[in-house]
LOZA-197670 format. One record per atom (N, C-alpha, C, O, CB): z, x, y; residue in three letters. Coordinates in steps of 0.05 Angstrom, whole numbers, plus 5000, padded with zeros to 4 digits. Glycine has a CB too. Layout:
REM residues N
ZXYALA/...
REM end
This chain:
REM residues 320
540350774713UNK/540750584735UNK/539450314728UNK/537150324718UNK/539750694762UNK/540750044734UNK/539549824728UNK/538849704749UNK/540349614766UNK/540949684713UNK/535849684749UNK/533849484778UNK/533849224771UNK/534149154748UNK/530149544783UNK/533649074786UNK/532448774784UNK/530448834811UNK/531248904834UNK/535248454788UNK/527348794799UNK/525048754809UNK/524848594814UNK/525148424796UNK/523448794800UNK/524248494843UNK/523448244850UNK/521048244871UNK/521048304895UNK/525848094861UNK/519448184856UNK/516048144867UNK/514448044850UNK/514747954828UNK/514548384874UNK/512148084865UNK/510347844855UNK/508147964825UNK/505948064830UNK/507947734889UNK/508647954808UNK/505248044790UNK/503448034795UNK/501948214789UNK/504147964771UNK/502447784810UNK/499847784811UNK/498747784843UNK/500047734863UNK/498947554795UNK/496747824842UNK/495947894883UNK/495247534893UNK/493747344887UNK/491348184891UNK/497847604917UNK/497647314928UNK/499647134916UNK/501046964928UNK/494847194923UNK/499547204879UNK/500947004868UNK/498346854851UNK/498746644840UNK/502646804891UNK/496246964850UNK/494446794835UNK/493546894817UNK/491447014824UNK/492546704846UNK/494246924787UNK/493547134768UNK/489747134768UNK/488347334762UNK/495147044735UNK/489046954774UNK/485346924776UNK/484347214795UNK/482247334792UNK/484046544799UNK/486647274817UNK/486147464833UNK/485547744821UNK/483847914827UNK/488147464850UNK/488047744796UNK/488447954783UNK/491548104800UNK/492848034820UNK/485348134783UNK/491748304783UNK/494448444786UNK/495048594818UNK/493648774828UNK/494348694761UNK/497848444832UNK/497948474855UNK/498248874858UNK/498849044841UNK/500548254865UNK/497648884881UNK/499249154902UNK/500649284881UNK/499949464865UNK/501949044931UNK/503449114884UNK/505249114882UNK/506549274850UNK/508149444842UNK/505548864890UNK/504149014837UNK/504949074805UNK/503749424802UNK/505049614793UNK/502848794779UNK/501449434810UNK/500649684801UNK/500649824808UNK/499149994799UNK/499349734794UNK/501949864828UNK/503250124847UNK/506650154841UNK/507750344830UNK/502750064886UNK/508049924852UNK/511150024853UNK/511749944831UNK/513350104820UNK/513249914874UNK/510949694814UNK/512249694790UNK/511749924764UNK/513650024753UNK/511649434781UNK/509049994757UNK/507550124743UNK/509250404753UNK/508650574736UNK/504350064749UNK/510250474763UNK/511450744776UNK/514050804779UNK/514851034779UNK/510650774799UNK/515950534782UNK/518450424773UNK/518250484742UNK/520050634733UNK/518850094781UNK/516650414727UNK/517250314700UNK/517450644673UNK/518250684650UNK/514150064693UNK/516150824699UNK/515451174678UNK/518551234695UNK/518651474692UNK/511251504690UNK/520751174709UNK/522851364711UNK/524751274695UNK/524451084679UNK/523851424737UNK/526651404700UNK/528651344686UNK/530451194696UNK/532451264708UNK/529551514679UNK/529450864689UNK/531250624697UNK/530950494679UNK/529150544662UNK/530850474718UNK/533250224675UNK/532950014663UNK/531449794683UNK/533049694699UNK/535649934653UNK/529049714685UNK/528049584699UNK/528949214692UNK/528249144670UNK/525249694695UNK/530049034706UNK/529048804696UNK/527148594716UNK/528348454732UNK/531448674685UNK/525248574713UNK/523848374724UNK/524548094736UNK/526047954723UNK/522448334709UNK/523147984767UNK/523547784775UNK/522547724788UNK/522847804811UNK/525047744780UNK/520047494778UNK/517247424793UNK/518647164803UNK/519546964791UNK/513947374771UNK/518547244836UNK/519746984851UNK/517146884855UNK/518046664860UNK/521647014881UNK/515146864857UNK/513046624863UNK/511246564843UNK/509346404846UNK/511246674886UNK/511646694819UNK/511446454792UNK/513046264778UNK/512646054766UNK/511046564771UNK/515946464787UNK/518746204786UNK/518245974806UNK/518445734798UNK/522246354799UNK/517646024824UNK/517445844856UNK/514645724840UNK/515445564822UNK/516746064895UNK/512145734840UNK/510345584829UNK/511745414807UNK/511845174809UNK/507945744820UNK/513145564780UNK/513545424760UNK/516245184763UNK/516044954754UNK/513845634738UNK/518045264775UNK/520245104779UNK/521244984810UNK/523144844813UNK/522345264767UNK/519345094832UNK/521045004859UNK/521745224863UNK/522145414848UNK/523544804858UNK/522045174897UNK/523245384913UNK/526545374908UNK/527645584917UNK/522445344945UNK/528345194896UNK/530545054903UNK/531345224870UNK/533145394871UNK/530344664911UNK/530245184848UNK/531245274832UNK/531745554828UNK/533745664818UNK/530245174819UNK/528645694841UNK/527445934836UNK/530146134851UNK/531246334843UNK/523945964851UNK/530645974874UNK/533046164885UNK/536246154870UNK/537946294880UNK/533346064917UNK/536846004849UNK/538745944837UNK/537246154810UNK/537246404810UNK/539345584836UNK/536746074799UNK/535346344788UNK/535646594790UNK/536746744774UNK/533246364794UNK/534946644809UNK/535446904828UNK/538847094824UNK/539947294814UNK/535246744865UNK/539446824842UNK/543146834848UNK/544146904817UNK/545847084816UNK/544946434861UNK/543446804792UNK/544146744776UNK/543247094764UNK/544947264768UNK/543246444768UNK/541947144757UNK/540647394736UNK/542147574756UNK/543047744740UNK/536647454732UNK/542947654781UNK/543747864790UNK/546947824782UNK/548148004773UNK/542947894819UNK/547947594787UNK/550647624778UNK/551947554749UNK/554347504743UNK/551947474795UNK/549947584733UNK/550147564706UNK/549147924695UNK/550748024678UNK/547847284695UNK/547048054703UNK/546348284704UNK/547948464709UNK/549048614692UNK/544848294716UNK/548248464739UNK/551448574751UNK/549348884751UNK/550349084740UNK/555548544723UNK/546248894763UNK/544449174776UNK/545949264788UNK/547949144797UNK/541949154794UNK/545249604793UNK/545149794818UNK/544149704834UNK/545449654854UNK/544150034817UNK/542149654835UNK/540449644853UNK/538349354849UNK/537449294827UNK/539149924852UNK/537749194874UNK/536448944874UNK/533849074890UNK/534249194912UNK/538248664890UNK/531149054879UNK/529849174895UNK/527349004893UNK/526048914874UNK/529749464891UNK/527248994923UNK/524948674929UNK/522848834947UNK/523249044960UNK/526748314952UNK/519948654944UNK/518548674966UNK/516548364984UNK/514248274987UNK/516848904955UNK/518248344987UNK/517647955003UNK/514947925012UNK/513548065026UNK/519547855036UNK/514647695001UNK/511747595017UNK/511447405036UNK/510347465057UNK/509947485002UNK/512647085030UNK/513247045060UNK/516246965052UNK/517447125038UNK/511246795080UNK/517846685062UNK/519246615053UNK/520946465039UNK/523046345045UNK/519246635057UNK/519346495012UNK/520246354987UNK/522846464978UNK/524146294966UNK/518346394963UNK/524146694981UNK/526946684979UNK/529346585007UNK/529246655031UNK/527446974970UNK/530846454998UNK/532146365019UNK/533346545031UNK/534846655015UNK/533646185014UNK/533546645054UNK/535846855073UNK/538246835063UNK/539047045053UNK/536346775106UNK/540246585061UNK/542546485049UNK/542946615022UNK/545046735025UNK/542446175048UNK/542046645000UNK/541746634977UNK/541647044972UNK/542647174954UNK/538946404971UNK/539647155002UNK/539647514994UNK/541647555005UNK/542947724994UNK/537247745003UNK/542947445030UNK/545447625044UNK/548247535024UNK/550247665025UNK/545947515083UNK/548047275007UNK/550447274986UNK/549747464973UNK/551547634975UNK/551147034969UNK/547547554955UNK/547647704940UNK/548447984947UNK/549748094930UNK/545747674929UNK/547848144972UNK/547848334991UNK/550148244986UNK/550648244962UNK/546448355016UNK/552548135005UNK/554948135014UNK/557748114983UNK/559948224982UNK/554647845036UNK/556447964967UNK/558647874947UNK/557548014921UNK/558947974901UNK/558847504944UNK/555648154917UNK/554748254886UNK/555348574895UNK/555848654918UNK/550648174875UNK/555248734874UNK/555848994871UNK/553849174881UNK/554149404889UNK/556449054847UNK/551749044878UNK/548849134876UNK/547849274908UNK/548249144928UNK/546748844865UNK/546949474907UNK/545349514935UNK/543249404932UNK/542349374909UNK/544749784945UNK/541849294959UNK/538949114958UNK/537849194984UNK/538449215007UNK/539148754957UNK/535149244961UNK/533049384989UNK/530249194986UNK/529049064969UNK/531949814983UNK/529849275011UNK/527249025011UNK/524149355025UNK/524549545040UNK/528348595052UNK/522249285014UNK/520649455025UNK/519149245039UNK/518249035032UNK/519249635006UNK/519049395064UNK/516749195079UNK/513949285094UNK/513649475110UNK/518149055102UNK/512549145087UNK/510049215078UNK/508949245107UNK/508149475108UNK/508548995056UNK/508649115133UNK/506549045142UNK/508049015174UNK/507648825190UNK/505048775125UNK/510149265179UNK/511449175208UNK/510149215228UNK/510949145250UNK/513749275216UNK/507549375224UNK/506049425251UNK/505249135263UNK/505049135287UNK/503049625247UNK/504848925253UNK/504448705260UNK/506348445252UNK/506348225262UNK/502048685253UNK/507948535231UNK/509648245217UNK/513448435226UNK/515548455214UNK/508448175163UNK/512748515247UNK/515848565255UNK/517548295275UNK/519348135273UNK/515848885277UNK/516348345286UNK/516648035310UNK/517747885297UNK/520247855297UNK/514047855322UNK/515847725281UNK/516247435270UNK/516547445236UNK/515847265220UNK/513347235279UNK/517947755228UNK/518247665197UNK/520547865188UNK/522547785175UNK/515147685176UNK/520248135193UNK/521248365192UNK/524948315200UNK/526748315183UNK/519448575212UNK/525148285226UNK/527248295242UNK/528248035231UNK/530648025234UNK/526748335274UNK/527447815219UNK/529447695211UNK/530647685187UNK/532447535179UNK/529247525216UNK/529047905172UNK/529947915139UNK/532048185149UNK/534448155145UNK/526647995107UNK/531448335157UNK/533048635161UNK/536148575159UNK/537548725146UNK/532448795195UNK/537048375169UNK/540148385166UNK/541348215136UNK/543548135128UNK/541548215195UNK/538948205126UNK/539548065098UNK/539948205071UNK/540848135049UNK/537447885093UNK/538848435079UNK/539848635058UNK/540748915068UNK/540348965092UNK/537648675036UNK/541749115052UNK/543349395044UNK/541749485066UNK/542049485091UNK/543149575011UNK/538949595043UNK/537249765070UNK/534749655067UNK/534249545046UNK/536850135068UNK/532949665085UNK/530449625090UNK/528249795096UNK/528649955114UNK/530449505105UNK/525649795083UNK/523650035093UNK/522150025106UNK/520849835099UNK/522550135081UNK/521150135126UNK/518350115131UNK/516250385143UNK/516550615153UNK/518449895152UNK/514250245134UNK/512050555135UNK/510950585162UNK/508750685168UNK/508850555112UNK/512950465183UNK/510750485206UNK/513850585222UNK/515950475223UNK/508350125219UNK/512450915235UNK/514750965253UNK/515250925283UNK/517151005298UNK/515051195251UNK/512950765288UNK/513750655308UNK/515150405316UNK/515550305338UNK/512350655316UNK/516150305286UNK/517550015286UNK/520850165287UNK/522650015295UNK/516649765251UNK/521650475280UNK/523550435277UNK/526050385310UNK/528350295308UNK/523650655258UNK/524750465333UNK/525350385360UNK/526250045358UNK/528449965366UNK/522550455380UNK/524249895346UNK/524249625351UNK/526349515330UNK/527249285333UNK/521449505349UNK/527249745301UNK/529349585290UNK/532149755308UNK/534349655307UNK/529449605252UNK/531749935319UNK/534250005338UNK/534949875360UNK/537349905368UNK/534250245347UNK/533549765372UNK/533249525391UNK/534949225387UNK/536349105404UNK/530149455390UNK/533949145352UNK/535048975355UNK/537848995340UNK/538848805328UNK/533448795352UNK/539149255343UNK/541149305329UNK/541549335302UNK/543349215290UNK/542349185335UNK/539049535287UNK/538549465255UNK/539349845250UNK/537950015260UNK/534249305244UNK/541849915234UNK/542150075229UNK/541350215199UNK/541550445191UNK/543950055236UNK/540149945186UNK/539449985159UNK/537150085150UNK/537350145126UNK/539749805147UNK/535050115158UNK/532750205159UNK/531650475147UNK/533350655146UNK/532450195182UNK/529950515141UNK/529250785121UNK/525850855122UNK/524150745108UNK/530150715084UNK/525551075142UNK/522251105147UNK/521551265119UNK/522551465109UNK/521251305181UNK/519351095111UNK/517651105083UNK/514951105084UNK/514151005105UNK/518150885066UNK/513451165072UNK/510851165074UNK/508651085047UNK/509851145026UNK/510451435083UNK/506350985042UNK/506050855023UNK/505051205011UNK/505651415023UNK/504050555026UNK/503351204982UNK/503151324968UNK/501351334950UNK/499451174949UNK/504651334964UNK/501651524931UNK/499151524902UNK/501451454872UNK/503351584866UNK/497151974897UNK/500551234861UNK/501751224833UNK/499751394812UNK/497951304798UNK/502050894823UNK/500651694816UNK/499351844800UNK/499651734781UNK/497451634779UNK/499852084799UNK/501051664759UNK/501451474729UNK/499251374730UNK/498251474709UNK/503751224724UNK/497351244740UNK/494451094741UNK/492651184748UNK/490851234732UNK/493950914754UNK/492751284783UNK/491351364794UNK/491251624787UNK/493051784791UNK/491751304815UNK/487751704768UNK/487951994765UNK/485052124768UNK/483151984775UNK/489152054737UNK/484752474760UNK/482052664774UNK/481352674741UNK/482952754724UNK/482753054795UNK/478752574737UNK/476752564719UNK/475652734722UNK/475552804746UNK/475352384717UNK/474252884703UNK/471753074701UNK/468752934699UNK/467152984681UNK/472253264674UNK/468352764720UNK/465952614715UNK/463852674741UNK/464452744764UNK/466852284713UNK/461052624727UNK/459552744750UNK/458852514771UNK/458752264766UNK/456852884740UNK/458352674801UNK/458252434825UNK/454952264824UNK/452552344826UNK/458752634861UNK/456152024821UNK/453851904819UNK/452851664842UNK/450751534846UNK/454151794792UNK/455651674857UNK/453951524892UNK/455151694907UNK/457351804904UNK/454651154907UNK/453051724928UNK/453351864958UNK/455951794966UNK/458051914969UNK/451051754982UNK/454751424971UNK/457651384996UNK/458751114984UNK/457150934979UNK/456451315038UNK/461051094979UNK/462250774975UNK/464350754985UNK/465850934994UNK/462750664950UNK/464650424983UNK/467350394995UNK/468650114975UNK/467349954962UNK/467050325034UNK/470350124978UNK/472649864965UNK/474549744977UNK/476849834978UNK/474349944945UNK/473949544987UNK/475349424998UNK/473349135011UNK/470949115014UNK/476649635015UNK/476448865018UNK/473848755037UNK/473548715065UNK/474948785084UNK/473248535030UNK/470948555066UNK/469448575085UNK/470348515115UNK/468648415130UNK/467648435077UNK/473548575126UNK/474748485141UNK/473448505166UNK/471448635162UNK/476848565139UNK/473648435192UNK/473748545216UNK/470848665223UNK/468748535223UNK/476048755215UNK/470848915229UNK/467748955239UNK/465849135213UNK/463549235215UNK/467949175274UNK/467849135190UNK/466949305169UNK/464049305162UNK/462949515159UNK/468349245146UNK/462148975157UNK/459948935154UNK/458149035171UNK/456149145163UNK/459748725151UNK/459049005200UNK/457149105224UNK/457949485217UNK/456549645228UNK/458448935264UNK/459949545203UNK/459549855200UNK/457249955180UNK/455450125180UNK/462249965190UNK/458549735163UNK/456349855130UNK/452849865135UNK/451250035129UNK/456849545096UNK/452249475154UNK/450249465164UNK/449249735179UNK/447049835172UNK/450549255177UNK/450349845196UNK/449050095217UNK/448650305197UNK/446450395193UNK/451250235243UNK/450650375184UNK/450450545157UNK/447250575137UNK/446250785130UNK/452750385138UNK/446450305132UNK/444250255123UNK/441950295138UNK/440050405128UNK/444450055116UNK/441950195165UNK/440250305175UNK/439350485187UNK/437250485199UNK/439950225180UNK/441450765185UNK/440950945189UNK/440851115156UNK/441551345152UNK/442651005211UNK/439450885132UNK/439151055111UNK/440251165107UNK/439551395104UNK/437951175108UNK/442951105105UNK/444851255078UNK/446150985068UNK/446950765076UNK/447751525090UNK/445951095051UNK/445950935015UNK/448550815013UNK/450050995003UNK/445651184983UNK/449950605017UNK/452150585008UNK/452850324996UNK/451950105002UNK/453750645025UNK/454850414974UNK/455050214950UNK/459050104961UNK/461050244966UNK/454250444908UNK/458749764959UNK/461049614962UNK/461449494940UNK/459849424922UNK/461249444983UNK/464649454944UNK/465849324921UNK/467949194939UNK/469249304956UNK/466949514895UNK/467948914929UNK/470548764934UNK/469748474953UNK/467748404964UNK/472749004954UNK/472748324949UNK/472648004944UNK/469948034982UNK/470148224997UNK/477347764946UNK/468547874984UNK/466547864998UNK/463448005003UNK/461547945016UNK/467747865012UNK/464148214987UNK/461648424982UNK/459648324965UNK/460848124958UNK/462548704969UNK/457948314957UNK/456348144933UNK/456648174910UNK/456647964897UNK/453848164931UNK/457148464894UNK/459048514872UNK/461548434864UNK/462448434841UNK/459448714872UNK/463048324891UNK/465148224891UNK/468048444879UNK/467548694879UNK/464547974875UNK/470648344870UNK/472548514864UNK/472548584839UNK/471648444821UNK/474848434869UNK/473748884838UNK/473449054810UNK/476149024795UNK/478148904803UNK/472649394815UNK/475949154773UNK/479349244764UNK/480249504779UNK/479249694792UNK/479749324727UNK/481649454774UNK/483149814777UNK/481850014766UNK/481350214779UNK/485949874762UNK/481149984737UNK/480350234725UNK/477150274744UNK/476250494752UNK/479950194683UNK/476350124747UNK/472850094755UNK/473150214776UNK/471250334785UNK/471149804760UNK/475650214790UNK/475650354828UNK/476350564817UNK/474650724824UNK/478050234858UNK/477950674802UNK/478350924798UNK/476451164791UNK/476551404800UNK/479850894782UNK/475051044775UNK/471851144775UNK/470451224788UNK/469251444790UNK/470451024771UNK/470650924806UNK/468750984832UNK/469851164853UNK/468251254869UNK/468050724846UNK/472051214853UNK/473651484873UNK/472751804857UNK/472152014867UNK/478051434870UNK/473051744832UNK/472251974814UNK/469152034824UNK/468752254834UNK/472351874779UNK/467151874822UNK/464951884822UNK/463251864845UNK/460751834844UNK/464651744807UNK/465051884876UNK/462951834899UNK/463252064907UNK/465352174901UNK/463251624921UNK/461152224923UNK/461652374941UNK/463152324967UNK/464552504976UNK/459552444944UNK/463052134977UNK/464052015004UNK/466051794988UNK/465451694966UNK/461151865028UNK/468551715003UNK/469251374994UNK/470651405026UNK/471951585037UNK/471951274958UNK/470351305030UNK/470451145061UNK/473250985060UNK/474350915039UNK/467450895067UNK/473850955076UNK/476850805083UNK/476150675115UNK/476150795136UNK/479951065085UNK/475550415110UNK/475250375134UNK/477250235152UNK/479150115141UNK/473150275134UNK/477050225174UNK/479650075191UNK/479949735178UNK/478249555175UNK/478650065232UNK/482749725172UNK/483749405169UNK/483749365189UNK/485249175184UNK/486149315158UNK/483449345219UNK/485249305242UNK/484249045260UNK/485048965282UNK/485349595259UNK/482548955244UNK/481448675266UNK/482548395244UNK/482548445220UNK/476648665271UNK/483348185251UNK/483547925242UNK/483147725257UNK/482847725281UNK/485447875233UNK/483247505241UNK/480447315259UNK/483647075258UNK/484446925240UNK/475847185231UNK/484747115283UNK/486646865292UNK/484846705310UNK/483446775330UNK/489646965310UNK/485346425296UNK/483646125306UNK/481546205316UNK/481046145340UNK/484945945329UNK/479946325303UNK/477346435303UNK/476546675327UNK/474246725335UNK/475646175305UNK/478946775335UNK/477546975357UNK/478947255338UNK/480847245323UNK/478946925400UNK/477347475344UNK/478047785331UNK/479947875351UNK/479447905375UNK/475148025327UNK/482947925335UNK/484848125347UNK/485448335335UNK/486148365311UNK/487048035353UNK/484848585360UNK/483948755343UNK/487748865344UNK/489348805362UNK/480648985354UNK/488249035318UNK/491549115301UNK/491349425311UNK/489249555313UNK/491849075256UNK/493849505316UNK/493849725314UNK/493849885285UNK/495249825266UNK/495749765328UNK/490950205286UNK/490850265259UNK/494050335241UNK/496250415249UNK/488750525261UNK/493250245213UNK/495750385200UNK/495750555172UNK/494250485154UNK/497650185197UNK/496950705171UNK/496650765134UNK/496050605121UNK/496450385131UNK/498750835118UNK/495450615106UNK/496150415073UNK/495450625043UNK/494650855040UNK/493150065070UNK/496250425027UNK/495150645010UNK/494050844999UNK/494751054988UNK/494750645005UNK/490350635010UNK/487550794997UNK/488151115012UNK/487251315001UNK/483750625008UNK/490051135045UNK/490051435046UNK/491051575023UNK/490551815023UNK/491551525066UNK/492351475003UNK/493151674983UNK/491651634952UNK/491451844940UNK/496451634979UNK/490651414940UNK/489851354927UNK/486451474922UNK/485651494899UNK/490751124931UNK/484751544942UNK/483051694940UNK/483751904934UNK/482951954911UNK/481851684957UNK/485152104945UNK/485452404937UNK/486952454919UNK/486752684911UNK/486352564956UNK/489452264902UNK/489352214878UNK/487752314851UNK/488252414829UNK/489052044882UNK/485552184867UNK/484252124835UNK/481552424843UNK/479352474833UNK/482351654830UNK/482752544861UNK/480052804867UNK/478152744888UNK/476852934895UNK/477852864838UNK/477752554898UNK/475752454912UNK/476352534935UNK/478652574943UNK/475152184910UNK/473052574954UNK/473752624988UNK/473852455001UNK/472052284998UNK/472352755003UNK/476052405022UNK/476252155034UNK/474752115060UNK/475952265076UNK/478952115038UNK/472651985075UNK/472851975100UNK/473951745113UNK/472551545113UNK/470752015109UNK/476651715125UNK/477651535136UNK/477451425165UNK/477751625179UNK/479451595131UNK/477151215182UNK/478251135203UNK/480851255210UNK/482751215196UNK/478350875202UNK/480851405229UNK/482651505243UNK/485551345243UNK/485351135256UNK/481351535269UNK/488151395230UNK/490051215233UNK/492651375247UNK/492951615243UNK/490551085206UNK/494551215264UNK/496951355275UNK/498051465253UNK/497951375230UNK/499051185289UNK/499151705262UNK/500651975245UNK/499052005228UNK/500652035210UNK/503551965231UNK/497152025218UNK/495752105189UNK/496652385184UNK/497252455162UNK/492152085187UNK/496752595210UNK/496752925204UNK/500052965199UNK/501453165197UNK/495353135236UNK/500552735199UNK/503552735190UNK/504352785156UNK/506452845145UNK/504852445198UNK/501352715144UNK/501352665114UNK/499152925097UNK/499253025075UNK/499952315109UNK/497852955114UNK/495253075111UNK/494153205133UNK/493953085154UNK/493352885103UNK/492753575132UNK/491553795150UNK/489353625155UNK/487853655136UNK/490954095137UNK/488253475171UNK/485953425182UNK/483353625183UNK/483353805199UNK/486653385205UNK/481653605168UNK/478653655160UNK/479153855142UNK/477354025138UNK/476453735185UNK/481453875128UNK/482154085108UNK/483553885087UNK/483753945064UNK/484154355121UNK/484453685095UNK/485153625065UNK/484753285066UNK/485153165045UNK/488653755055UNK/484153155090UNK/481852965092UNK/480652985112UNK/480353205123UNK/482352715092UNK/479352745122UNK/476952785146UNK/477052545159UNK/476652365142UNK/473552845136UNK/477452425183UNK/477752275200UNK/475752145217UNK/475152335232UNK/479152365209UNK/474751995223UNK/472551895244UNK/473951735265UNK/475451565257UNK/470251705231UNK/473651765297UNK/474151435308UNK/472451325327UNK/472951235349UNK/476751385322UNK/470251365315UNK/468051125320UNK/465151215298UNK/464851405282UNK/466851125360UNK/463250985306UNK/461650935280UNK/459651195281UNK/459051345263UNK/459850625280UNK/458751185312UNK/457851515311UNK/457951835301UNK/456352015295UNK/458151545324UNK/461151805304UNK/461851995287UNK/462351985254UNK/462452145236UNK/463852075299UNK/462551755258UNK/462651655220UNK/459951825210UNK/459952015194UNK/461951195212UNK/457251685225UNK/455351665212UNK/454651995207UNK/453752075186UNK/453351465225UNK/455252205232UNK/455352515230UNK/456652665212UNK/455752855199UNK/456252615250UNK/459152565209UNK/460652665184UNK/459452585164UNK/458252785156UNK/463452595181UNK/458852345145UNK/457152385125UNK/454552565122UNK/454152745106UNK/456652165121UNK/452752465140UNK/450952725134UNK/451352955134UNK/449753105123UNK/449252745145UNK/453753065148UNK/454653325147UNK/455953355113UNK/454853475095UNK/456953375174UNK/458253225112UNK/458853265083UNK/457153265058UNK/457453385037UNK/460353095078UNK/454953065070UNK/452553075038UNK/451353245041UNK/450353345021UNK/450252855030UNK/450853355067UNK/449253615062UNK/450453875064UNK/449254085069UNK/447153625078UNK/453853845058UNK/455454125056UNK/456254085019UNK/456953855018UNK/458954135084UNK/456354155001UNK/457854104984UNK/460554234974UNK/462154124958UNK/456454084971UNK/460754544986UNK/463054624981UNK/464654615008UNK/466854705007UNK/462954874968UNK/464154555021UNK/466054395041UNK/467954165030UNK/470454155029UNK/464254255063UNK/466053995021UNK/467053745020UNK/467853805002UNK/470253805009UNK/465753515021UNK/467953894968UNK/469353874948UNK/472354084957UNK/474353994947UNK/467253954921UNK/472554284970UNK/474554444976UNK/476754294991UNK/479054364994UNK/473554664991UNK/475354055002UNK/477753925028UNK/478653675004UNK/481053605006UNK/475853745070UNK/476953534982UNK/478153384963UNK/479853504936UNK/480953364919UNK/476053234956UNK/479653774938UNK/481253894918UNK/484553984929UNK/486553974915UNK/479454154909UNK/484254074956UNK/486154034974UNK/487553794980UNK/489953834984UNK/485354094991UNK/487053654981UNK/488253344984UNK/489053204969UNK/490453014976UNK/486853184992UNK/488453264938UNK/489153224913UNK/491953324905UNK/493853194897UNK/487053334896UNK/491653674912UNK/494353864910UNK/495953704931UNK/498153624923UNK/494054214920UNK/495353644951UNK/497153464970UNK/499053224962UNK/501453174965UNK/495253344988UNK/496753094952UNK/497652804933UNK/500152864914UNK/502052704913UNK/494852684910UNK/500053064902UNK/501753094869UNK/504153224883UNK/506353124878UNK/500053334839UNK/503953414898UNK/505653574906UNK/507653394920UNK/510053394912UNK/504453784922UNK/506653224943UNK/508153084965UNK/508152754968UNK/510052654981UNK/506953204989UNK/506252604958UNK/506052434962UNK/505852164945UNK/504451974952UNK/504952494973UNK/507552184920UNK/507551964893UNK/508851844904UNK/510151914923UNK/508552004864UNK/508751514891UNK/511051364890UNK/513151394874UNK/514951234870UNK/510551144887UNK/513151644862UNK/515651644837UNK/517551844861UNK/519951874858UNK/514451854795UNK/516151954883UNK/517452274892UNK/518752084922UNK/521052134930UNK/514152634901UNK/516751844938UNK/517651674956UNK/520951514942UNK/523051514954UNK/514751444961UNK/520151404914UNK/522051224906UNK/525051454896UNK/527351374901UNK/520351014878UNK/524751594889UNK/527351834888UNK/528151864913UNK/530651844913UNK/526552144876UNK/527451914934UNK/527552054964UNK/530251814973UNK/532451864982UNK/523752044989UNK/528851514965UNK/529251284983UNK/532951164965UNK/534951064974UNK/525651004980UNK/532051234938UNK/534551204913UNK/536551454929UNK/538151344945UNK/533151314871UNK/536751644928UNK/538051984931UNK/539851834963UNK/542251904966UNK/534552344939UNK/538651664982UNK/538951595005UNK/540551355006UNK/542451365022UNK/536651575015UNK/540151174994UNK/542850964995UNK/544250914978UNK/545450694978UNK/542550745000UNK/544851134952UNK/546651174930UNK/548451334949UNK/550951294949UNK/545451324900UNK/547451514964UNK/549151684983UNK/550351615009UNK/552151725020UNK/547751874989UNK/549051425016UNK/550751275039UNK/554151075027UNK/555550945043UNK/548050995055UNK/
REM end
């Protein structure tokens, strides 16, 4: 089958950032099946040539290519609407857009790309009401995942208690802060932390190598300076920790036991109190905790790759 990839390489679009989401999860995982992949970085085209060309561009490699499949994941809107529903409507190609972020970007971003291509995804099932609402029959409930291809279980010994990766969003600092002062040890990584952001391989490690890795809530952002707090959601790191062997303790998110046996194959908190109980319980259980991360691992491989999501979602609109 022949793809045209269209997303971004680098996170944000700023290679200084280093390698987006995107690249090292869906592309890196796209690239081990069995496709002809071809590449199409719309916001290094858009940086390098214009928004005006970048979409002529676009128009141009798909109908010179003549893909199965056009498969995008948008950031805001640097491709023109005009430009995906010709390609949708007049190319051979089915075109799917994955969308990243509808628990909050349905309103004002989601619902107006949805009628612009084949099918559309999203990992949040409570958006799928709101694309039936506005009359969106194309839709496909998905969930994010582990790029086992990367993400993997080392035989290495645990060398921090508690860490976490990610940044410092929302009330996370006032978590880590309480954390500390109730003396337990915990080591951060990422853009605002003082170590600042790692590679990939370095987090992978560090999932290999903690006893605890924490997942804490994304769910607050700071609009015109006041905190609104988001409803919780998946994302990745639920899969990307147990991946690589590690025990997860997460902020409680909608459907999680939809993915994962709760305190058997991860462990959940929803509030700081109980955060802070479950770690000392886990550091001072050890075959507890390694039995619920060996479990969650079998979980990961068995049910939850992006190679096993991206077949499910292919099998589904080759068949429509």
């Amino acid at each position: 089958m022949k793809v045209i990839y269209v997303a971004m390489e680098y996170d944000y679009g700023c290679p200084e950032r280093g390698k987006s989401f995107e690249e090292a999860n869906f592309y890196d995982s796209l690239k081990h099946m069995d496709l002809h992949i071809i590449r199409f970085d719309f916001m290094a085209n858009h940086q390098k040539y214009g928004q005006e060309k970048m979409n002529v561009m676009l128009k141009e490699i798909v109908f010179d290519e003549r893909p199965d499949l056009v498969f995008c994941v948008l950031f805001k809107d640097e491709i023109d609407k005009s430009v995906m529903k010709e390609i949708t409507e007049k190319s051979n190609a089915v075109t799917l857009n994955w969308f990243c972020d509808d628990h909050w970007r349905f309103a004002n971003f989601s619902k107006y790309w949805a009628p612009c291509f084949t099918w559309v995804t999203t990992t949040d099932a409570k958006s799928l009401e709101k694309y039936r609402k506005n009359g969106f029959k194309n839709v496909i409930l998905t969930q994010w995942a582990c790029n086992h291809f990367t993400y993997k279980k080392y035989d290495l010994a645990k060398r921090y208690d508690v860490s976490f990766v990610g940044q410092p969003h929302g009330s996370r600092k006032k978590v880590i802060k309480k954390l500390l002062q109730k003396g337990i040890k915990v080591e951060t990584w990422g853009y605002g932390w003082e170590r600042g952001r790692i590679e990939l391989a370095k987090m992978i490690q560090i999932f290999n190598t903690s006893k605890i890795n924490l997942n804490l809530s994304n769910s607050y952002t700071n609009i015109f300076r006041f905190w609104e707090k988001r409803r919780e959601q998946i994302k990745g790191r639920n899969f990307e920790i147990q991946g690589c062997g590690g025990f997860q303790l997460s902020s409680y998110v909608d459907d999680i036991e939809s993915y994962f046996k709760l305190d058997q194959e991860i462990v959940c908190f929803r509030d700081e109190n109980e955060l802070v109980e479950k770690i000392l319980f886990y550091l001072e259980h050890d075959k507890e905790r390694i039995a619920i991360a060996k479990a969650g691992y079998r979980r990961v491989l068995k049910e939850h790759t992006y190679e096993l999501r991206f077949k499910k979602i292919f099998n589904h609109v080759f068949a429509c």
